[in-house]
N, C-alpha and C positions, 0 to 999 in steps of 0.2 A: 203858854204853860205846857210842859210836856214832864208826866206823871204817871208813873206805870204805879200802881198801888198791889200792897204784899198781897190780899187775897181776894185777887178778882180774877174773873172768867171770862171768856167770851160769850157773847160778840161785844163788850164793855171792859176790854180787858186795860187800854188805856183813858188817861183824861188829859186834854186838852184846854178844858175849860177851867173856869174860877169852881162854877156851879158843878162841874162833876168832881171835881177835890174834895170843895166840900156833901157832896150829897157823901162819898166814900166813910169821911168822918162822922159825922150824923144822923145818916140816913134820911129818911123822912122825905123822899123826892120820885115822885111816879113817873120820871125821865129816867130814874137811876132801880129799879125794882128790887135787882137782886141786895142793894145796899142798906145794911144794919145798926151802920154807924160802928165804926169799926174803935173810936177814941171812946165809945161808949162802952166797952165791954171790959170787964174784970179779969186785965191780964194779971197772971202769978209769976211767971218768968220769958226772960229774950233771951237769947242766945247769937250773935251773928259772928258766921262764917266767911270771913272776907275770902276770895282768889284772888284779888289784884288790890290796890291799891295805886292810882295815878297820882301823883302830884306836878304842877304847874303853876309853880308861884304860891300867891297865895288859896290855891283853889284845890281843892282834892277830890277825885271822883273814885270810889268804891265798887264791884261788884261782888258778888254773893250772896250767900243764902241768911236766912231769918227765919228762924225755931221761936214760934212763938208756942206758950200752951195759954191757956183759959181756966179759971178757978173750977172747972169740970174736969181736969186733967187733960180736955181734947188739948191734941198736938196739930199744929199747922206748921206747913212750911212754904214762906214765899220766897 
């Protein structure tokens, strides 16, 4: 597995594993600390900003950015 997730930091800034995927989504894993369970939180709005678009059959790889906000108004961007 190879998993860069929208709002993480270092030194955990990727996952590799099953178990650090999902600690991202759900939190609740003392390997994963700074993690809050990210599927857990009351998004209001996304936004994404593609720069590239690949495609190769049937297979498409995207990069860009991702505006998320939070029913707090907080703005993130990954």
């Amino acid at each position: 597995m190879l998993f860069k997730p929208t709002l993480t930091v270092a030194p955990q800034t990727f996952r590799t594993t099953r178990a650090g995927a999902l600690a991202y989504f759900v939190g609740d894993d003392p390997a994963y600390p700074m993690d809050k369970g990210f599927a857990l939180n009351s998004w209001r709005k996304v936004e994404i900003k593609n720069a590239a678009i690949f495609i190769a059959g049937n297979t498409a790889t995207t990069m860009g950015n991702v505006m998320i906000t939070d029913n707090g108004q907080g703005h993130h961007r990954g």
